[in-house]
C-alpha positions in Angstrom: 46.1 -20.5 98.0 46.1 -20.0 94.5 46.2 -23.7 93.7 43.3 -24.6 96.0 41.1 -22.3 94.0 42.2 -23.6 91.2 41.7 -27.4 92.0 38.1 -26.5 93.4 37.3 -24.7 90.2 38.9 -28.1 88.6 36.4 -29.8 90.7 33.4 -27.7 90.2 34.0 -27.6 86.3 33.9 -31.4 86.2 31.5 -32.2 88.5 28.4 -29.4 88.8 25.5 -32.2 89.5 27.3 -33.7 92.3 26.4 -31.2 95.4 27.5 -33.8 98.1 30.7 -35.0 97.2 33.7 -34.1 95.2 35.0 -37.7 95.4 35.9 -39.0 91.8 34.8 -35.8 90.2 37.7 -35.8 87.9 36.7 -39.3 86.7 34.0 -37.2 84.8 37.1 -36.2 82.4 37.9 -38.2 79.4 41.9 -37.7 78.2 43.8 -37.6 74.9 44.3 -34.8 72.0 42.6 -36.4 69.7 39.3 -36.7 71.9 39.8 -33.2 72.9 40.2 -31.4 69.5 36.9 -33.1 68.6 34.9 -32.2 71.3 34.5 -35.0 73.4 32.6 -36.7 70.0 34.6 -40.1 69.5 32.1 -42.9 71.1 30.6 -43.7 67.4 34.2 -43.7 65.9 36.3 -46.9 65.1 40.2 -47.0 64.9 40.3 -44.5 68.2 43.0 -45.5 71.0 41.5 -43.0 73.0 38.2 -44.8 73.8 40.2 -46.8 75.6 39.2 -44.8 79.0 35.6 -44.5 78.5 34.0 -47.0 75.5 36.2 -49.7 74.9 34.7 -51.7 72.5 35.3 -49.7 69.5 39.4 -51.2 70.3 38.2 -54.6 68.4 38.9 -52.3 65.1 42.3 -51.4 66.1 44.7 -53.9 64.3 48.4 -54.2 66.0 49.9 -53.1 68.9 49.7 -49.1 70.1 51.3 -47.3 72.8 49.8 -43.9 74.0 51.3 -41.1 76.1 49.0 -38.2 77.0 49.8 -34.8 78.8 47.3 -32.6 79.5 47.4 -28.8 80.7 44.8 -27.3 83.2 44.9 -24.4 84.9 47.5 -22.7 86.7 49.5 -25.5 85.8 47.9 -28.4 87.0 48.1 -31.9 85.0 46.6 -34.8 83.5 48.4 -37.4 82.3 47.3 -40.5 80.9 49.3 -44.3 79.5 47.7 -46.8 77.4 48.9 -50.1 76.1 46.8 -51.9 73.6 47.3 -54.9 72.0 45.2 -57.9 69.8 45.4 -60.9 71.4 43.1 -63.0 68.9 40.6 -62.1 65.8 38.5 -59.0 66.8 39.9 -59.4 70.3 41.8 -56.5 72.2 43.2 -55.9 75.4 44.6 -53.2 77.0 46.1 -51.0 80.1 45.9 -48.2 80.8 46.5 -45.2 84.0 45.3 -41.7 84.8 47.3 -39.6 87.0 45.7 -36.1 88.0 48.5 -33.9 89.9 47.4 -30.5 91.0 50.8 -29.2 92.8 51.4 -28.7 96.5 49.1 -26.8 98.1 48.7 -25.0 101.4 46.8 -26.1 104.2 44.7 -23.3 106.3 42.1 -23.3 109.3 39.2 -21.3 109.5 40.8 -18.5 110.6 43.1 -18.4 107.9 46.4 -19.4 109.9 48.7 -21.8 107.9 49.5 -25.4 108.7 51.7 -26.6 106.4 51.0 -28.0 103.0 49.7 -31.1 101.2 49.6 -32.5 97.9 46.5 -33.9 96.6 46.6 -36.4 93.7 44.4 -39.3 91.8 45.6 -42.2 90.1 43.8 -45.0 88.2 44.5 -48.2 86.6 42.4 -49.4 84.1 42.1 -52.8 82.7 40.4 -53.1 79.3 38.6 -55.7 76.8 37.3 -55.6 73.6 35.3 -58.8 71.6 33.7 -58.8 68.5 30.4 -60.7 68.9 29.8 -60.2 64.9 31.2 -59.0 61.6 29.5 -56.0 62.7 29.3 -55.5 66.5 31.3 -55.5 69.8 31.1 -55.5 73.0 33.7 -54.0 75.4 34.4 -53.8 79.0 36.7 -51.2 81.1 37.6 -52.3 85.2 39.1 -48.7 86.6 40.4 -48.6 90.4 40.9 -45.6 90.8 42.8 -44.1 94.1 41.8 -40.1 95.5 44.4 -38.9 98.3 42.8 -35.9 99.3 44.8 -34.2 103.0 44.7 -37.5 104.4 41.6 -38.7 103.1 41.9 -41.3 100.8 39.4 -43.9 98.7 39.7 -47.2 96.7 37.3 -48.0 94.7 35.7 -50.7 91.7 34.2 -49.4 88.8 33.6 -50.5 85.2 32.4 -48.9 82.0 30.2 -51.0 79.8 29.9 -50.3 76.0 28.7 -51.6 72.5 30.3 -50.9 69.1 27.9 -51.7 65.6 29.1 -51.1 61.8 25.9 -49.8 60.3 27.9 -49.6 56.9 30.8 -49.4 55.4 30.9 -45.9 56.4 28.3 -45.4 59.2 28.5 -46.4 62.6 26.9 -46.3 66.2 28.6 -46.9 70.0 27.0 -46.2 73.3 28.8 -46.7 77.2 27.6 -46.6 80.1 30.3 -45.0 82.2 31.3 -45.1 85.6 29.0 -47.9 87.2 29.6 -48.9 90.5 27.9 -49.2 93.8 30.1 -45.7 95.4 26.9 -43.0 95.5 27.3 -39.5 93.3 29.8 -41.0 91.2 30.0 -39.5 88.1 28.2 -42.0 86.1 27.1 -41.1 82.6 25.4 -43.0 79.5 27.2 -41.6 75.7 26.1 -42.5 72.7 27.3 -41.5 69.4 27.3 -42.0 65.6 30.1 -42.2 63.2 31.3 -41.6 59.9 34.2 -42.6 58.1 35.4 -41.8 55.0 38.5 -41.7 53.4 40.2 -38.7 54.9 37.5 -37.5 57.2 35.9 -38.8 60.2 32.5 -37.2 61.8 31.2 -38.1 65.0 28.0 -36.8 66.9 27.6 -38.0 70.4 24.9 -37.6 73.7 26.5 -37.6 77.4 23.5 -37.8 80.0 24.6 -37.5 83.5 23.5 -38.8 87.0 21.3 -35.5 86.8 19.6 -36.0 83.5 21.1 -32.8 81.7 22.5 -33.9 78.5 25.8 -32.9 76.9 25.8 -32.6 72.9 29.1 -33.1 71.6 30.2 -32.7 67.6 33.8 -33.3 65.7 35.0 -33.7 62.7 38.9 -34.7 61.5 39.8 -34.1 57.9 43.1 -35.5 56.3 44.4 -33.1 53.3 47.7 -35.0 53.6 48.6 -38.7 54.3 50.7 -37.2 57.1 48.5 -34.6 58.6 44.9 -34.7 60.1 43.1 -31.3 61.3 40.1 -31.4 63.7 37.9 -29.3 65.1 34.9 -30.2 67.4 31.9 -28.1 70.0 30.4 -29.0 73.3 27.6 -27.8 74.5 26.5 -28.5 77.9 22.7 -27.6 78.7 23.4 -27.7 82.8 26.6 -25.3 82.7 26.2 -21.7 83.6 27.6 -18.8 82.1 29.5 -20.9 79.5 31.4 -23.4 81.4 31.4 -26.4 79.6 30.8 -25.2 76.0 33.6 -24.6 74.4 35.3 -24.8 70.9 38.2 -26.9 70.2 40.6 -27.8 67.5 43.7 -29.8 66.9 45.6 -31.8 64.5 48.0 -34.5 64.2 51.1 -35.6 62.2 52.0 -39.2 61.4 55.3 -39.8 61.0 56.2 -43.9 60.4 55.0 -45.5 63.3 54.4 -42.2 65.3 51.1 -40.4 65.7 51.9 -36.7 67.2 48.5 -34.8 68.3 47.7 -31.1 69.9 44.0 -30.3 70.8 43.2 -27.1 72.3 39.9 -26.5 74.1 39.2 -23.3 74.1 36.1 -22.3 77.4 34.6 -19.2 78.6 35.2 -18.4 81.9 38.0 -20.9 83.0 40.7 -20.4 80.3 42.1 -22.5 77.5 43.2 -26.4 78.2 46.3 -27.6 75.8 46.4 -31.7 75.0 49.5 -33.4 73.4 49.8 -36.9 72.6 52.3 -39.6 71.4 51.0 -42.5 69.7 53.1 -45.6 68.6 52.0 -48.2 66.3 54.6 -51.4 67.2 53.1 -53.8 64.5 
């Protein structure tokens, strides 16, 4: 019983404009540590693997090859795990894979009257194929196809989505992305437009971004990574959504990240009101 109310509340926290349906809600979740300890505020950054899931053109800036692990932990021990691939194929071309798997534990199955009937394991799952191209010295464009798969009791859904996204270099140091997110023809998805702007330095990275949703309430996100060491980044980022009550979606969160050769180690914390803390770890390899 415990872990129904706790993937309802999983729902509800994701989804709040979305009275009809709960289908897809967790698609309204963006992965990765780094994205986390920064507050959701990466759509304006270049150089970040994580935009792989939600703004894709910013990947043109990414030089090599990367694989990406992320483990995410909810409540009550529910998970979130995420796996990228991303690789150059040309000049100021990328590709990339990726999948999102949402497991929320076995759960038990009762009628109206409270009388059990067994149990049932609810789970989402969704492959993503991404592509990034540089229309410019100075712009992208980048494309994400996500399929992603909801086994809900017995009920189950395929469906086509895409995100669409830009990427321009202002300056050397300032730039600018926007998405759209979540388009497709499946009604109450949770489809939302982000844009952001950059700024990079050497050693620290800021990024303010705008998430407006299907309803129109807008989400302000803000983060900022600073690198006192070669080896070590620390981050820290807010959210602030206008539409939550009582706190639920504004929440502080903080992180940092150790490079060690080819390996990228990051920890994000969110830290939220009502609904208890979120933990993020991810392991990032550079292969070339």
């Amino acid at each position: 019983m415990r872990r129904a109310i706790v993937f309802l509340l999983f729902l509800l926290r994701f989804a709040p404009c979305f009275a009809e349906t709960t289908e897809l809600a967790f698609l309204g979740v963006f992965p990765g540590a780094r994205y986390a300890a920064m507050g959701g505020a990466l759509t304006g950054l270049p150089k970040e693997t994580d935009t792989v899931f939600f703004s894709p053109s910013g990947l043109c800036s990414l030089q090599g090859t990367f694989l990406n692990f992320s483990h995410t932990e909810y409540f009550a021990g529910s998970r979130y795990e995420t796996l990228s691939a991303i690789w150059q194929t040309g000049d100021s071309t990328a590709v990339g894979f990726s999948a999102i798997y949402l497991w929320t534990g076995t759960q038990e199955r009762r009628d109206s009257f409270g009388v059990s009937g067994g149990t049932f394991s609810p789970f989402q799952a969704v492959p993503i194929l991404s592509i990034a191209k540089g229309v410019s010295k100075t712009a992208a464009v980048g494309l994400n196809m996500k399929f992603p798969y909801e086994n809900l009791d017995g009920s189950s859904a395929l469906h086509v989505l895409y995100d669409i996204s830009g990427f321009m270099s202002i300056s050397d140091n300032l730039s600018f992305g926007a998405c759209l997110v979540n388009a497709g023809t499946y009604r109450d998805l949770p489809e939302l437009v982000r844009a952001g702007i950059g700024l990079s330095f050497s050693g620290l990275k800021a990024d303010v971004d705008v998430e407006v949703r299907n309803s129109g309430s807008p989400v302000y996100s803000s983060g900022i990574s600073v690198k006192p060491q070669e080896f070590l980044a620390l981050m820290l980022g807010y959210r602030y959504d206008t539409a939550a009550q009582y706190g639920l979606l504004n929440c502080i969160s903080f992180g940092l990240e150790l490079n060690i050769s080819i390996f990228s180690l990051s920890y994000g914390m969110k830290l939220n009101d009502m609904l208890g803390n979120a933990a993020y770890v991810s392991l990032l390899a550079r292969l070339n």
